[in-house]
C-alpha positions as a Python dict, from the first residue, in 0.01 Angstrom:
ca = {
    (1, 'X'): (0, 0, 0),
    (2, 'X'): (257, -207, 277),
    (3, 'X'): (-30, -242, 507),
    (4, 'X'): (-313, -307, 239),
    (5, 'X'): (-105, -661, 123),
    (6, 'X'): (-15, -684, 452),
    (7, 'X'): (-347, -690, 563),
    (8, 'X'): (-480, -920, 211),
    (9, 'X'): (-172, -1184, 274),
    (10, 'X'): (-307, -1237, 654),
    (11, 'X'): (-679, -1280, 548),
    (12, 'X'): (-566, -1533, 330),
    (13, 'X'): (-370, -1656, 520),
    (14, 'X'): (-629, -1805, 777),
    (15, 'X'): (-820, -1966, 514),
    (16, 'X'): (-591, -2188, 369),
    (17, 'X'): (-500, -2541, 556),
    (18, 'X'): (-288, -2580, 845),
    (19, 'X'): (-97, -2818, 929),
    (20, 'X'): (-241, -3103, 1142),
    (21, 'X'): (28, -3037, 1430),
    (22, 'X'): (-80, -2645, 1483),
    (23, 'X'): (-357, -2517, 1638),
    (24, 'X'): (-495, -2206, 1454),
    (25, 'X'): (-597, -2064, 1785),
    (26, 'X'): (-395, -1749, 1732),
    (27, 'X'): (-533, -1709, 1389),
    (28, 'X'): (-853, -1734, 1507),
    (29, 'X'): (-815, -1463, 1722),
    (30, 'X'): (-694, -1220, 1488),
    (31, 'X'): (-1003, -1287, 1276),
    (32, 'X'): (-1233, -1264, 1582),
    (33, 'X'): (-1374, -915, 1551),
    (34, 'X'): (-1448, -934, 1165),
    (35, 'X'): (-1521, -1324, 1133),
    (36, 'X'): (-1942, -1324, 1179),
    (37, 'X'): (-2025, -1705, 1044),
    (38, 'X'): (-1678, -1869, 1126),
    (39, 'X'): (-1641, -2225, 1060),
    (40, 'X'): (-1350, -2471, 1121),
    (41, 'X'): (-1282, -2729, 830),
    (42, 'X'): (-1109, -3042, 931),
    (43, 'X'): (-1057, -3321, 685),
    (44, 'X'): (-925, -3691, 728),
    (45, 'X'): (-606, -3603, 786),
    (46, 'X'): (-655, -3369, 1064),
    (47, 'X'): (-604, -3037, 883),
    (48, 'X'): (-826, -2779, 934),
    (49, 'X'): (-883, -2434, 818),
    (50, 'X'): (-1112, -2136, 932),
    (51, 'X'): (-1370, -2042, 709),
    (52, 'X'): (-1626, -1791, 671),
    (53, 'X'): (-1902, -1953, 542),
    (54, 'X'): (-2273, -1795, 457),
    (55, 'X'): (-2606, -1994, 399),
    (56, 'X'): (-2529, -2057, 52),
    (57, 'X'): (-2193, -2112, 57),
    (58, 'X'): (-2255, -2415, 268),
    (59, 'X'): (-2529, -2569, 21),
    (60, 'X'): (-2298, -2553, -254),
    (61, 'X'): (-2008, -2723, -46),
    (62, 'X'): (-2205, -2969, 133),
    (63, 'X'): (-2483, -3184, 25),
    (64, 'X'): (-2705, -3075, 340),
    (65, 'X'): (-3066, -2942, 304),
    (66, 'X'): (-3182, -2566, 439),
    (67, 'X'): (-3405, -2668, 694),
    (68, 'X'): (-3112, -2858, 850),
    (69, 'X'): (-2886, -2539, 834),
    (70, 'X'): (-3186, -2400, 1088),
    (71, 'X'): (-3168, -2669, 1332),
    (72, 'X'): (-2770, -2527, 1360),
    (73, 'X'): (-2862, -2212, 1353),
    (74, 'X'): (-2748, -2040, 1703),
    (75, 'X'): (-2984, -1743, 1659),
    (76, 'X'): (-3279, -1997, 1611),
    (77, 'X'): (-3420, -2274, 1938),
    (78, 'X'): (-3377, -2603, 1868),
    (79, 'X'): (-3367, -2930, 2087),
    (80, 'X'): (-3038, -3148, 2088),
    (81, 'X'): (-3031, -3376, 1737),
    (82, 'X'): (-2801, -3624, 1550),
    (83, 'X'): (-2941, -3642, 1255),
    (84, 'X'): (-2852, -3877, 913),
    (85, 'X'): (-2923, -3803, 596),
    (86, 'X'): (-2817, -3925, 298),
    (87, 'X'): (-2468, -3774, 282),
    (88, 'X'): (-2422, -3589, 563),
    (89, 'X'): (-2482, -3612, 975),
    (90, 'X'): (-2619, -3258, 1136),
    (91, 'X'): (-2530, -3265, 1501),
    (92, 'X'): (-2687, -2985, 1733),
    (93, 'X'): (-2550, -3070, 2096),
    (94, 'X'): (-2529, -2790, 2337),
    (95, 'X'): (-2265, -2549, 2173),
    (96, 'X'): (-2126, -2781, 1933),
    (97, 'X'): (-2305, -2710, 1577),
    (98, 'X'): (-2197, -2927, 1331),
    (99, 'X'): (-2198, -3083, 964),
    (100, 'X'): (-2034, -3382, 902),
    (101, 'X'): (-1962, -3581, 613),
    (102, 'X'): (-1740, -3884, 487),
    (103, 'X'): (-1404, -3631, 407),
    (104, 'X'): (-1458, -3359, 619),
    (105, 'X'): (-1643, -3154, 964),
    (106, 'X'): (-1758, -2849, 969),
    (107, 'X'): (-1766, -2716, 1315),
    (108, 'X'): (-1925, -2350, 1396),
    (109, 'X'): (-1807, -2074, 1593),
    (110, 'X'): (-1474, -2241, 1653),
    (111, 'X'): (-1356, -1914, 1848),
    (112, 'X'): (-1646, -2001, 2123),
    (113, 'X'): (-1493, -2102, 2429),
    (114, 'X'): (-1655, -2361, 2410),
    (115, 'X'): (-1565, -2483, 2108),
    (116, 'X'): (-1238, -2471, 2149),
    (117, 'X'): (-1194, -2781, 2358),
    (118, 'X'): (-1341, -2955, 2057),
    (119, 'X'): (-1154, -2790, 1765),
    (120, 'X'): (-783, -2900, 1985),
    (121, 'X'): (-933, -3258, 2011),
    (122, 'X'): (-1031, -3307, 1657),
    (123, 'X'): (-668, -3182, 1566),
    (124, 'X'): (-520, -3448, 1776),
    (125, 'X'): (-722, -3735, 1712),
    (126, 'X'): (-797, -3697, 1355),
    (127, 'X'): (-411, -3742, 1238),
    (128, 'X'): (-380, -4041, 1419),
    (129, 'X'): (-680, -4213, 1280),
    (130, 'X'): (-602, -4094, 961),
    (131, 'X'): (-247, -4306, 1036),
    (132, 'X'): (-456, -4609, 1082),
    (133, 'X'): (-307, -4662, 1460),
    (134, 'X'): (-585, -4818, 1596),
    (135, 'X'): (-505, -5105, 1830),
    (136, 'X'): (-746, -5314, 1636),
    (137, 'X'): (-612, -5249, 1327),
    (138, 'X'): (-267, -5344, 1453),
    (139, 'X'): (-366, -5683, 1597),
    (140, 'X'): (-522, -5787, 1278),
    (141, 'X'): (-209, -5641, 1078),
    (142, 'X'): (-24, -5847, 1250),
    (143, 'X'): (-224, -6170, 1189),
    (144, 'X'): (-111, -6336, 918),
    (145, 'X'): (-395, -6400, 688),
    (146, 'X'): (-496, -6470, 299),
    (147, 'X'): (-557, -6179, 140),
    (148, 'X'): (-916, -6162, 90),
    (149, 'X'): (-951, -6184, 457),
    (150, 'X'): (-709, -5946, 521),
    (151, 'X'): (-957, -5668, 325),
    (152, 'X'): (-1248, -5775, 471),
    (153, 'X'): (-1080, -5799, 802),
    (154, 'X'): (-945, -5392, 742),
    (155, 'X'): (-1293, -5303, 609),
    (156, 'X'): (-1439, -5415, 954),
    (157, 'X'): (-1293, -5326, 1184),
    (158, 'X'): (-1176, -4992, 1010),
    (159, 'X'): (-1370, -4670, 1233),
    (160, 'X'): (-1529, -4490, 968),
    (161, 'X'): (-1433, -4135, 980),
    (162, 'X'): (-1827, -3965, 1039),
    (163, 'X'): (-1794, -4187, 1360),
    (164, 'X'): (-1439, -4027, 1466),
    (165, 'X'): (-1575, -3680, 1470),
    (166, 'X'): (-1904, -3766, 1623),
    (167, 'X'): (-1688, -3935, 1932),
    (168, 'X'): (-1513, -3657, 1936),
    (169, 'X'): (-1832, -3422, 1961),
    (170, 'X'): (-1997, -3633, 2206),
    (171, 'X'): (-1693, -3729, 2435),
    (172, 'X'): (-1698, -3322, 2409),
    (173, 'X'): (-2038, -3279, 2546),
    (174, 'X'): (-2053, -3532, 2840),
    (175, 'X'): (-1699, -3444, 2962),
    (176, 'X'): (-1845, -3087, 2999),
    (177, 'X'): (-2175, -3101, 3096),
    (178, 'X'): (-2033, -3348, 3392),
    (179, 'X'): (-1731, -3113, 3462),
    (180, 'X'): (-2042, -2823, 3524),
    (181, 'X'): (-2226, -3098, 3702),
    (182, 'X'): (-1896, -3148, 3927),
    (183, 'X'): (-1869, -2770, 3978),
    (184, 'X'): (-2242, -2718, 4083),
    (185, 'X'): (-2236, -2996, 4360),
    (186, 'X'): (-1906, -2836, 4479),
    (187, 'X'): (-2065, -2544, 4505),
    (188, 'X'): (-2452, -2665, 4591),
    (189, 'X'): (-2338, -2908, 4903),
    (190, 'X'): (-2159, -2648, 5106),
    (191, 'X'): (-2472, -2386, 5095),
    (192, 'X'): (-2746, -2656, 5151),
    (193, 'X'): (-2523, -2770, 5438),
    (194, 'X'): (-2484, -2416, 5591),
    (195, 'X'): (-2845, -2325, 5528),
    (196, 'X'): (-2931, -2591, 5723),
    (197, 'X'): (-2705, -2447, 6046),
    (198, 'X'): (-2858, -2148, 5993),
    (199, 'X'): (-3161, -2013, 5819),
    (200, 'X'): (-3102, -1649, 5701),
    (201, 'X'): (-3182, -1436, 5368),
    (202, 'X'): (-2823, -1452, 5226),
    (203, 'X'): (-2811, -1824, 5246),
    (204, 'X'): (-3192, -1855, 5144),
    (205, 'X'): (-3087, -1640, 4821),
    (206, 'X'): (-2767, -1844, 4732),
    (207, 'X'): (-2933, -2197, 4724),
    (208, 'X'): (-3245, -2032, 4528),
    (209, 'X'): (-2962, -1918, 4253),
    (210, 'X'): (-2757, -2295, 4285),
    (211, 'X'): (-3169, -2420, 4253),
    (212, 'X'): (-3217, -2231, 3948),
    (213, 'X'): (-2859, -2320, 3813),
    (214, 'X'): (-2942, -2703, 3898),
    (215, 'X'): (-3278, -2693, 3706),
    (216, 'X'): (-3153, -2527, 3379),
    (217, 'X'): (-2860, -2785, 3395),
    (218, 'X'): (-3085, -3074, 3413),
    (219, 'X'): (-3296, -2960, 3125),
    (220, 'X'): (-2940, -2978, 2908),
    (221, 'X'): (-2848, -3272, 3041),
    (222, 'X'): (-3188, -3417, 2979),
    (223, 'X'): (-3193, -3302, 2649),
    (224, 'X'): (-2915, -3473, 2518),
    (225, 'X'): (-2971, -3821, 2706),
    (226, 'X'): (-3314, -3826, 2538),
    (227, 'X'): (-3171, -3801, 2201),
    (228, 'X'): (-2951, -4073, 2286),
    (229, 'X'): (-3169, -4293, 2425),
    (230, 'X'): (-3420, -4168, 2115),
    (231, 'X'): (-3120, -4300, 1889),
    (232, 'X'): (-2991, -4593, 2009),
    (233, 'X'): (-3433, -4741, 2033),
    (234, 'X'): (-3413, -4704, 1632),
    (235, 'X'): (-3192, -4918, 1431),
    (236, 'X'): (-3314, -4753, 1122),
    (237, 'X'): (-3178, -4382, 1260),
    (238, 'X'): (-2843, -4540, 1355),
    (239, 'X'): (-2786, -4682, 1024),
    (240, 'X'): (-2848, -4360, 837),
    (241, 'X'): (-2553, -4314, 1011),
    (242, 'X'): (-2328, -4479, 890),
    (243, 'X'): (-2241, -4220, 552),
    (244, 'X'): (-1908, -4425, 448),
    (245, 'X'): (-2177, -4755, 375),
    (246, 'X'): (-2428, -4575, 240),
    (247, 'X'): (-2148, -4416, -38),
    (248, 'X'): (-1998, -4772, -74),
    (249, 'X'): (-2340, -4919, -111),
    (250, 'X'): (-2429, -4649, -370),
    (251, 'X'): (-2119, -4679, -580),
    (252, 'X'): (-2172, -5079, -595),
    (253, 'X'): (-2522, -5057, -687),
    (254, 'X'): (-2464, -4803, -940),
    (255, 'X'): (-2360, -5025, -1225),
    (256, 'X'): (-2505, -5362, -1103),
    (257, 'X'): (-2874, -5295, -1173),
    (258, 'X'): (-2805, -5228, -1525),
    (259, 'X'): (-2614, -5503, -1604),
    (260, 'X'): (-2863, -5723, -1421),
    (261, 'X'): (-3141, -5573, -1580),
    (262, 'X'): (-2948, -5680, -1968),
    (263, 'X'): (-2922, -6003, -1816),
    (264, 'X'): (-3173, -6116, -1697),
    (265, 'X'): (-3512, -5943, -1870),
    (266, 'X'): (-3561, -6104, -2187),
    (267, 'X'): (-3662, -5922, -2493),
    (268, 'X'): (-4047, -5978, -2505),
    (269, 'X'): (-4076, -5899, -2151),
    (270, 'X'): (-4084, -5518, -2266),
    (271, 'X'): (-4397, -5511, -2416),
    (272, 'X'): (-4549, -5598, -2076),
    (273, 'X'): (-4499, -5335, -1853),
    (274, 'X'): (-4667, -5541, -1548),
    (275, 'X'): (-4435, -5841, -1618),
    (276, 'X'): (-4095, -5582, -1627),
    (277, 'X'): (-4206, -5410, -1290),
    (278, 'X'): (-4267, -5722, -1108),
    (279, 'X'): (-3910, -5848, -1230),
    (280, 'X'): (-3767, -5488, -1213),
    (281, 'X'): (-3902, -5511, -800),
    (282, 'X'): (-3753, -5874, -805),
    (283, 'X'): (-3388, -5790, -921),
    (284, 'X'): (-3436, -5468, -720),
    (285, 'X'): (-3478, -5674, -385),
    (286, 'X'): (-3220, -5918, -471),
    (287, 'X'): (-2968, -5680, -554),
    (288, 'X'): (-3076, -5476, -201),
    (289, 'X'): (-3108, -5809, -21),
    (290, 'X'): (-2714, -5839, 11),
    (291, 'X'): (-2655, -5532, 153),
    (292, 'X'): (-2971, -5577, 403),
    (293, 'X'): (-2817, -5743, 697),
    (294, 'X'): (-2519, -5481, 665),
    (295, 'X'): (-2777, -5170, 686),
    (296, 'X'): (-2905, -5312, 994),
    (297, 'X'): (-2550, -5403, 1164),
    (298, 'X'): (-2539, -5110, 1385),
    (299, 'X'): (-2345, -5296, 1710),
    (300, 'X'): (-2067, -5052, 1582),
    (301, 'X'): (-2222, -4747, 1657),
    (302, 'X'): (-2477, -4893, 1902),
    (303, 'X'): (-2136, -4952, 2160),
    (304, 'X'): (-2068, -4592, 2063),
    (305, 'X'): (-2362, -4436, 2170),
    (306, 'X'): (-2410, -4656, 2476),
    (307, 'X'): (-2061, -4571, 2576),
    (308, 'X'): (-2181, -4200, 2624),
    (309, 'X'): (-2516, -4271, 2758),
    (310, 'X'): (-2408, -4458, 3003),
    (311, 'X'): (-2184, -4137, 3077),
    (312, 'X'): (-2487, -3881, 3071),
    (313, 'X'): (-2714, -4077, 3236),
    (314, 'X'): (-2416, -4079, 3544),
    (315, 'X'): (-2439, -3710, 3504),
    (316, 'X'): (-2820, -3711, 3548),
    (317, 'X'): (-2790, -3917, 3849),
    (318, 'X'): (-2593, -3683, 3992),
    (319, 'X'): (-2840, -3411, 3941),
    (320, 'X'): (-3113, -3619, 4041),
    (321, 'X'): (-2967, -3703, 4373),
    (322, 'X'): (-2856, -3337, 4406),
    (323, 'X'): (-3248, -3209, 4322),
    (324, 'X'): (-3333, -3494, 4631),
    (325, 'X'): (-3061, -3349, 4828),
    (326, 'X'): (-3219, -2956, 4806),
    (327, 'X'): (-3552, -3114, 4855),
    (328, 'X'): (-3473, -3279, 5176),
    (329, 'X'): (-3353, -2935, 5281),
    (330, 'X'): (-3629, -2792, 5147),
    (331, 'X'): (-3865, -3006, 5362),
    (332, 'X'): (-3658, -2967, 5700),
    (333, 'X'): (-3678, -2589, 5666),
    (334, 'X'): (-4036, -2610, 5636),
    (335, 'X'): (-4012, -2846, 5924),
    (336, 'X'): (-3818, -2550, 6144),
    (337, 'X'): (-4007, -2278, 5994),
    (338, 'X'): (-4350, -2462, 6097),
    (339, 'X'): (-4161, -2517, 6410),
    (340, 'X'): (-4104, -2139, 6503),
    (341, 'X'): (-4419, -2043, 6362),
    (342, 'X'): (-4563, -2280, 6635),
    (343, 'X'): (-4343, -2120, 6919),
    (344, 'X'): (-4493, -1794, 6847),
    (345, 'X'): (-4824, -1877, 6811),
    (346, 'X'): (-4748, -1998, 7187),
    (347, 'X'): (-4593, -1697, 7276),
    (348, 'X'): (-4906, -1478, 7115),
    (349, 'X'): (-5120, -1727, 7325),
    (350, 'X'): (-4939, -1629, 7665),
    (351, 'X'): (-4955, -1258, 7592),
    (352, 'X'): (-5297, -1271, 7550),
    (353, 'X'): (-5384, -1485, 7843),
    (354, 'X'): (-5172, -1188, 8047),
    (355, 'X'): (-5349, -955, 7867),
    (356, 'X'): (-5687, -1013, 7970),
    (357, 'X'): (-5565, -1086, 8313),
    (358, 'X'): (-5383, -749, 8369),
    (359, 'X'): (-5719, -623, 8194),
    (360, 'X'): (-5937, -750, 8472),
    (361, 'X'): (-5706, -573, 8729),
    (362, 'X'): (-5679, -235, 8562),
    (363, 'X'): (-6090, -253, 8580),
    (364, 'X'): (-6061, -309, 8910),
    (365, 'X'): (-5806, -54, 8979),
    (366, 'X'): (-6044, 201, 8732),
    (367, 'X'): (-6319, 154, 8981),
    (368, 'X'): (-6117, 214, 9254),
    (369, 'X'): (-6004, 533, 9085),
    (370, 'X'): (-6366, 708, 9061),
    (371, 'X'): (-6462, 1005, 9275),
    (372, 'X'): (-6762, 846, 9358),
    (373, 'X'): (-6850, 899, 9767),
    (374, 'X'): (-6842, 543, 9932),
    (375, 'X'): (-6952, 476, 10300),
    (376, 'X'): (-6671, 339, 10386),
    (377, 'X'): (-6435, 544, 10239),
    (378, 'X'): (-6317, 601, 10579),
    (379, 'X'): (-6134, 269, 10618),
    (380, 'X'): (-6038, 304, 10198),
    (381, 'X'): (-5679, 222, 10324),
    (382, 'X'): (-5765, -120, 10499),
    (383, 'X'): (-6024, -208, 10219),
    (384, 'X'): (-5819, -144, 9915),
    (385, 'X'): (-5532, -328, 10059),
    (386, 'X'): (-5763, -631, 10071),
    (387, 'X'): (-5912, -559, 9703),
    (388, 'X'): (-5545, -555, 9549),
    (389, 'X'): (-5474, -916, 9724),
    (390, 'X'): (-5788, -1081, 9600),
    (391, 'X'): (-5785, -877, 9246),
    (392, 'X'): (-5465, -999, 9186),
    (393, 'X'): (-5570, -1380, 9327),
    (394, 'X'): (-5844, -1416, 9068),
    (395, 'X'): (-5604, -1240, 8766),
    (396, 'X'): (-5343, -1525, 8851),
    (397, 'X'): (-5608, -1778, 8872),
    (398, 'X'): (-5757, -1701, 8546),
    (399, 'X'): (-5389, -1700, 8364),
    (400, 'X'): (-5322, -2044, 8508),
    (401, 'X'): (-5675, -2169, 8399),
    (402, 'X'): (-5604, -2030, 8049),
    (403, 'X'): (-5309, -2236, 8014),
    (404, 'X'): (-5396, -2566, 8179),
    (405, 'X'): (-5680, -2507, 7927),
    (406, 'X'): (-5442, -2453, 7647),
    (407, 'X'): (-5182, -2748, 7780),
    (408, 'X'): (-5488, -2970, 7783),
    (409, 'X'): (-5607, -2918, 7439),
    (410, 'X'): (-5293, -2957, 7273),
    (411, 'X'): (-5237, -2633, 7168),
    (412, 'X'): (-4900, -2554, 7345),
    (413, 'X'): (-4637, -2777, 7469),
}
């Protein structure tokens, strides 16, 4: 019974919040073998708690659709998305699956190593945003200004809290898909350089492996600038965004059309219905019309995003001038290999010229050979010496013609 509460007072114990200071590294561990859909919690003020969260479990705690619990789905293939909806942002980077919302993150498989990286940066920088310390903030505390100034001044330049985790997630991303970037050309360099002294199977295998490495990298890395750059060419994407105006815009329109609509629609203008929509689309565009050039302020985020794409898109220059690196060796091995394949075709030229020449004197020698009666087989000795000497004249005669021939045509050097 000792080890049954035991056990019950530890499972509980690594769902409930920790404090913002902590990592819940070594709780995560404990749970690692039993924890199958583990999810990190963090809210605004940095304190997170592990979860284990199923399908529908995460409806009914988040406003989020099903089809975007797929796209985060690790046992399902989907390309790199940020994506806003109405109350929520799904990010799908890499390894970093995530819901957020205006109070809270949900970040999956925090025990992913990974993931971890992430999970220790969202517990540091959460608690200090929730503290407001912000250099900007400061400055304009420090101003001293009327009061209605003073809000607006804290309402704009305040860093809405779906933004803090998705800096966090990026920063995450680019740091280590450059770090693996960093890693490859220490490794890629060195081979290409020694494959290039010398051409041999070991070498040939180990760039083919950094080749293959390179490639798959580049398709990550390409995946996620593309989304960037897909993000930051629509202003209407970026501002589904931005969750914390949306809610604000939601909870100030909520009453105003109403009252508006008392206002402003006289009584006989309800027994036309054409009359009431075109006023009911009038007040409707007024009301939406102040809130208009807000929706489509996105230089916030816009400096956000460009911040990291200028950061991946370093990363894919590396890769692309790596990829132009092992194709420049490609093309001088070629070069060598074309080279040596040239040298023997030489050499097979050569042996063949000798060949024919030493098959001219075996003839001769064949002939020679025959027990056929001669006349003058008498003097053979004085005869054959003179045969050998002119036999082997014409054989070294022919080999020289063959390659002064050759020389002449171009075909050796």
């Amino acid at each position: 019974m000792a080890d049954s509460s035991s056990h019950s007072s530890s499972a509980a114990a690594a769902a409930v919040s920790i404090p913002a200071g902590e990592v819940p590294l070594k709780t995560m561990m404990v749970a690692k073998s039993s924890v199958s859909r583990s999810w990190v919690l963090f809210d605004r003020k940095g304190q997170s708690a592990v979860l284990d969260l199923d399908k529908y479990s995460i409806l009914k705690r988040v406003p989020v659709h099903t089809r975007d619990l797929r796209i985060i789905d690790p046992l399902l293939s989907y390309p790199s998305a940020i994506l806003g909806r109405e109350k929520v942002i799904v990010l799908n980077l890499e390894h970093i699956k995530a819901i957020i919302t205006t109070e809270e993150v949900l970040l999956r498989d925090p025990l992913d190593d990974n993931v971890i990286p992430i999970v220790e940066e969202l517990q540091r920088r959460l608690p200090l945003a929730a503290k407001g310390g912000g250099l900007a903030d400061r400055e304009d505390n420090d101003r001293p200004q009327p009061a209605t100034e003073e809000t607006d001044s804290d309402q704009q330049t305040e860093f809405p809290f779906e933004f803090q985790a998705l800096e966090v997630a990026l920063e995450g991303i680019c740091s280590s898909l450059d770090t693996q970037t960093r890693d490859l050309e220490t490794a890629a360099y060195p081979a290409l350089d020694e494959l290039t002294a010398k051409i041999s199977s070991r070498n040939l295998d180990r760039v083919r492996k950094l080749k293959s490495a390179m490639t798959r990298l580049t398709n990550r890395v390409q995946k996620v600038r593309d989304e960037l750059e897909n993000l930051l060419e629509e202003d209407d994407d970026m501002a589904d965004l931005y969750l914390s105006r949306k809610l604000a815009a939601a909870a100030s329109s909520s009453s105003s059309p109403e009252s508006c609509k008392n206002a402003a629609v006289p009584d006989w203008f309800h027994d036309s219905p054409t009359l009431s929509s075109q006023l009911s689309r009038t007040i409707s565009r007024r009301s939406s019309s102040r809130g208009e050039a807000h929706h489509h302020d996105v230089e916030e985020l816009e400096m956000l995003l460009e911040a990291y794409f200028v950061q991946i898109e370093s990363t894919m220059n590396k890769l692309t001038t790596l990829r132009e690196y092992i194709d420049d060796t490609e093309d001088y091995i070629n070069i060598q290999l074309d080279n040596h394949r040239n040298q023997l075709i030489q050499l097979e030229l050569f042996l063949s010229s000798g060949t024919v020449c030493l098959t001219v004197y075996s003839m001769v020698a064949a002939i020679f050979g025959m027990n056929i009666p001669h006349p003058w087989r008498d003097h053979h000795g004085y005869l054959f010496k003179w045969v050998v000497i002119l036999t082997s004249m014409i054989c070294g005669s022919l080999f020289i013609s063959i390659v002064s021939y050759a020389r002449h045509r171009g075909l050796v050097g």
